[in-house]
C-alpha positions as CSV (number, residue, x, y, z in Angstrom):
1,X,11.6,14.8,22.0
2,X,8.0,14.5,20.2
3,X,7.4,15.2,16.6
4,X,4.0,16.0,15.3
5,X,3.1,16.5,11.9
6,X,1.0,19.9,11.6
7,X,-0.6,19.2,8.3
8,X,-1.6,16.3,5.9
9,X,-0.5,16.9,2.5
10,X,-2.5,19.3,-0.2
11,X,-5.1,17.3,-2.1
12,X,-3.5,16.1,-5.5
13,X,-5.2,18.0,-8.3
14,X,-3.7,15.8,-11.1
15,X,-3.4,12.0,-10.6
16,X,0.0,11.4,-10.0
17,X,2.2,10.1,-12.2
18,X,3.8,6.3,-12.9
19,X,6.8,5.9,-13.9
20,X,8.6,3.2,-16.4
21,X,11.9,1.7,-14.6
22,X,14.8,1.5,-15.7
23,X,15.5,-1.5,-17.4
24,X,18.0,-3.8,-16.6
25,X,20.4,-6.0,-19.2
26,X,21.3,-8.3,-16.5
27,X,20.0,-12.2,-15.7
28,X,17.5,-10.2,-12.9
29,X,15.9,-8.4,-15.3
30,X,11.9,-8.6,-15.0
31,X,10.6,-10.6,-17.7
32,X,7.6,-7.6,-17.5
33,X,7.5,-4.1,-17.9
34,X,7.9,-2.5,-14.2
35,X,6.4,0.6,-13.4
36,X,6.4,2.6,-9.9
37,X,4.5,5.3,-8.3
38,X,6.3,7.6,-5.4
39,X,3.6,8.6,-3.3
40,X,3.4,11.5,-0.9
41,X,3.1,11.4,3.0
42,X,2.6,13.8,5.9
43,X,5.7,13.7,8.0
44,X,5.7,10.3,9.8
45,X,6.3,10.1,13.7
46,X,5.9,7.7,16.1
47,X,2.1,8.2,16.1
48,X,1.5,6.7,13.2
49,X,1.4,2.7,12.5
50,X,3.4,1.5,9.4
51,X,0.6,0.0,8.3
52,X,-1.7,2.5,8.4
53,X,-0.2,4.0,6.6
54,X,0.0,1.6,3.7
55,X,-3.8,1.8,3.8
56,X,-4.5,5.5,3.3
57,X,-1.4,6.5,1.2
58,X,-1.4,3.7,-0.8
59,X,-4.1,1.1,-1.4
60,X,-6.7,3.8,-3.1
61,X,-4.1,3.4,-5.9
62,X,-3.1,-0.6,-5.7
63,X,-4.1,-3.2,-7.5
64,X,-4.0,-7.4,-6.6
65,X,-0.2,-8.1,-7.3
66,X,1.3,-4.9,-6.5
67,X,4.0,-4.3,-4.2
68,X,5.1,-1.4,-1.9
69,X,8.5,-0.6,-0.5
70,X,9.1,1.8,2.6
71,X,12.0,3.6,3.3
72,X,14.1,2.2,6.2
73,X,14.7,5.8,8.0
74,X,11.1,6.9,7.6
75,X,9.8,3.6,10.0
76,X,12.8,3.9,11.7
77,X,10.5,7.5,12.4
78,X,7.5,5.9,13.3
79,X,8.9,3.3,15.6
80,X,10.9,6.5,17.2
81,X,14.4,5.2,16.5
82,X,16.0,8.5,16.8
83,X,18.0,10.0,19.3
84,X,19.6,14.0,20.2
85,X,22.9,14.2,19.9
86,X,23.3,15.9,23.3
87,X,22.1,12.6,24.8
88,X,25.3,10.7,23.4
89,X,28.1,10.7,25.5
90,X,31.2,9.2,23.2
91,X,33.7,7.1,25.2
92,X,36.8,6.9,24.1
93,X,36.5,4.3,21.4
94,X,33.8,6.2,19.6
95,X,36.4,9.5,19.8
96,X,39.0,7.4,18.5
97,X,37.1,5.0,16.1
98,X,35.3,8.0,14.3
99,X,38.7,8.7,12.7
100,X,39.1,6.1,10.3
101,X,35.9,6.5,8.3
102,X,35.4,8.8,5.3
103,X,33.9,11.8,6.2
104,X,30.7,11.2,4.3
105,X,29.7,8.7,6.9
106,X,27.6,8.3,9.4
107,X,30.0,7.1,11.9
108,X,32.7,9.2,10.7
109,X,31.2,11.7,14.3
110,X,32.0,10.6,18.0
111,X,28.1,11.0,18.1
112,X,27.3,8.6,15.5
113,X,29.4,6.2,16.2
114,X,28.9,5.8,20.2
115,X,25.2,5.4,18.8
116,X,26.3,1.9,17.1
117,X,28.4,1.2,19.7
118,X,25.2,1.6,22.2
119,X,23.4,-0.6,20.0
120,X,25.8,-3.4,18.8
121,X,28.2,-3.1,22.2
122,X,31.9,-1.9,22.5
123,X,33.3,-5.2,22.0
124,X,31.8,-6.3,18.2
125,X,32.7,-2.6,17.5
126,X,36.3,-2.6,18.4
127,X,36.6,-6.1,16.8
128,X,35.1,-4.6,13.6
129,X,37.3,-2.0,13.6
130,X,40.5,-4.3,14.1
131,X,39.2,-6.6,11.7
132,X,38.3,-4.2,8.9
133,X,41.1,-2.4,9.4
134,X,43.4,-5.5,9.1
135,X,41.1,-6.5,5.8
136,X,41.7,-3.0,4.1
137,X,45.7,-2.9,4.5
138,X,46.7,-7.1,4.4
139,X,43.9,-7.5,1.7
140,X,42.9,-4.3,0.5
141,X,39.2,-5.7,0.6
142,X,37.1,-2.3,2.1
143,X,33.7,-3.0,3.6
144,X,34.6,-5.5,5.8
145,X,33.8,-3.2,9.3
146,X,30.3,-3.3,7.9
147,X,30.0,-6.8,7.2
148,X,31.6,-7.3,10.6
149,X,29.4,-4.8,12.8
150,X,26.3,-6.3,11.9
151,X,23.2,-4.6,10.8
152,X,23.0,-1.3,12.6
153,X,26.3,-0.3,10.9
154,X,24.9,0.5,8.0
155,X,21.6,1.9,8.6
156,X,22.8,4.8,10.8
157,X,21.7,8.1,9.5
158,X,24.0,10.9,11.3
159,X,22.7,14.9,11.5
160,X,21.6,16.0,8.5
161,X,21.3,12.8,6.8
162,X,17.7,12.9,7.0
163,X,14.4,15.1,6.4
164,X,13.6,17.8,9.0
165,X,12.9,17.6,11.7
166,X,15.1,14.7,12.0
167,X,18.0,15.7,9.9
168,X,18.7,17.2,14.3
169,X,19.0,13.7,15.4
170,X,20.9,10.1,14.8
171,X,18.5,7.8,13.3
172,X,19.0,4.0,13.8
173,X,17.6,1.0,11.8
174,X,14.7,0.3,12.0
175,X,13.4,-2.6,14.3
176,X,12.2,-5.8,13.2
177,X,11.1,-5.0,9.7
178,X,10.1,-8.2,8.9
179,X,7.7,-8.2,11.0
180,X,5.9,-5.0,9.6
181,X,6.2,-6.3,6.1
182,X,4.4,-9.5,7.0
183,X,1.5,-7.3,8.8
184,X,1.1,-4.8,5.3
185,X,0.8,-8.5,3.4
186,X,-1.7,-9.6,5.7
187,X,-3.8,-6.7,6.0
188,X,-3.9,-5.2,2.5
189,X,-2.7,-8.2,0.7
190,X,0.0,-6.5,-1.2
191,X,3.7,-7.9,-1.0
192,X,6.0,-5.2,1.2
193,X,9.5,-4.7,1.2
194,X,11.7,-2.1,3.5
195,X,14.6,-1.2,1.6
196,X,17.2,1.5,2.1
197,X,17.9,3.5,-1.1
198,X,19.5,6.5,-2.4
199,X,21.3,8.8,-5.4
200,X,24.1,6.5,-4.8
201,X,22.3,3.2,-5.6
202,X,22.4,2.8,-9.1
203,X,26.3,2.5,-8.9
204,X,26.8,0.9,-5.0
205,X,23.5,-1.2,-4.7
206,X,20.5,-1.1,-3.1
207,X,19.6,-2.9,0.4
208,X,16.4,-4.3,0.8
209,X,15.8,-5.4,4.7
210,X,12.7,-7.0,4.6
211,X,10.3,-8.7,2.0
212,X,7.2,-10.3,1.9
213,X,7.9,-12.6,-1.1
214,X,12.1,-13.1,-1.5
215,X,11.2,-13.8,-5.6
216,X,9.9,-10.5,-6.0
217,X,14.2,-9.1,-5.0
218,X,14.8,-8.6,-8.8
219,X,11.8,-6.7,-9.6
220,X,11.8,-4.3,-6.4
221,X,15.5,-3.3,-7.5
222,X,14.7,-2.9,-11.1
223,X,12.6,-0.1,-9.8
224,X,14.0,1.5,-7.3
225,X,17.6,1.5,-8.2
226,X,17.6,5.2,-9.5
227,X,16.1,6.3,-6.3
228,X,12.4,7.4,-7.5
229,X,11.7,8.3,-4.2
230,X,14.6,11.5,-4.4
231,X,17.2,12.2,-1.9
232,X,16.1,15.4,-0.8
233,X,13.0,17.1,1.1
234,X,10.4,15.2,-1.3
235,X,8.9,13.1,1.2
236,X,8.2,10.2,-0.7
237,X,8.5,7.1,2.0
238,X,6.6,5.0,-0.1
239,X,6.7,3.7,-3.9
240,X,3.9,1.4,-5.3
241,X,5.1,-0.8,-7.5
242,X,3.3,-2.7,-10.2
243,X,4.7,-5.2,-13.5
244,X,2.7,-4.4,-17.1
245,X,1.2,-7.7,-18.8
């Protein structure tokens, strides 16, 4: 499968709008006022280059010291970590495994969770499960699977849990995001995190997989945690981030 975007987006005719962040009462609290800008997109694919992105979306509004986070599932798009369900073929572990997850998640299908097991192997999955499920009856500590199946297990996106096109496919992680927050700090000079948030942050947490500068965790969660980027069709991959003197 190929997705193209058939459009850029409308030209803005007002500037968009910043936003204050909600502040924290916490020790991380930013000593600074933090504001944030979501800013628009064309639907990403895998012909576009994270940081090429960065440059046209977002540096005609930057300034030195401001940061931008990207969403994990939209360059999870552009490096084309998606796959069509009717290309999975769930073994009997995934069939079986499936059943003890809630049914709000991703591996909760046959389908989404064969597509860990493809990526993590059968053996660190069926060890999770043991494991977890040993964790969540002996100790009644939940979580643990997660902990125990590595990255990919929590960065899976099954049908529907993403935009269309690709709310049709099972979304991975995305690869290596490290290194594509080093290139958007090299070539624009702005500090880059990829972080995975949602509606459901501001009570289970934020996860930020990547960062330029590690000191800049606290500020990049004061910011994001009530999801300014929207949970719906808004197609906002990217927020610009900047702290008030």
């Amino acid at each position: 499968h190929v997705v193209l975007p058939m459009k850029e987006p409308a030209p803005l005719q007002t500037p968009l709008p910043w936003r204050e962040a909600v502040k924290r009462t916490d020790k991380k609290a930013s000593e600074r006022p933090v504001r944030r800008l979501a800013l628009p997109t064309h639907l990403l694919s895998t012909v576009d280059d994270p940081v090429e992105v960065v440059k046209k979306y977002v540096c005609p509004y930057s300034e030195p010291g401001d940061i931008v986070t990207i969403g994990e599932t939209p360059l999870a798009a552009m490096q084309g970590r998606w796959r069509h369900p009717a290309s999975v073929r769930p073994g009997w572990l995934a069939r079986l495994g499936c059943k003890v997850f809630k049914p709000t998640s991703s591996l909760a299908t046959a389908c989404g969770l064969q597509a860990l097991i493809d990526l993590a192997g059968w053996w660190r999955v069926l060890a999770s499960l043991i494991v977890g499920a040993l964790a969540k009856v002996m100790l009644r500590k939940p979580g643990v699977f997660y902990a125990c199946a590595g990255y990919e297990a929590r960065l899976i996106d099954d049908l529907t849990g993403c935009i269309p096109p690709y709310d049709k496919f099972i979304m991975a992680g995305p690869k290596d995001p490290q290194s594509v927050v080093d290139r958007v700090k090299q070539e624009t000079g702005l500090d880059c995190a990829v972080v995975d948030v949602n509606d459901k942050s501001h009570y289970l947490g934020l996860v930020v997989l990547a960062m330029s500068d590690p000191t800049l965790k606290g500020v990049i969660e004061e910011a994001l945690i009530d999801n300014p980027t929207g949970n719906s069709i808004e197609q906002t991959p990217l927020v610009l981030i900047r702290q008030r003197s």
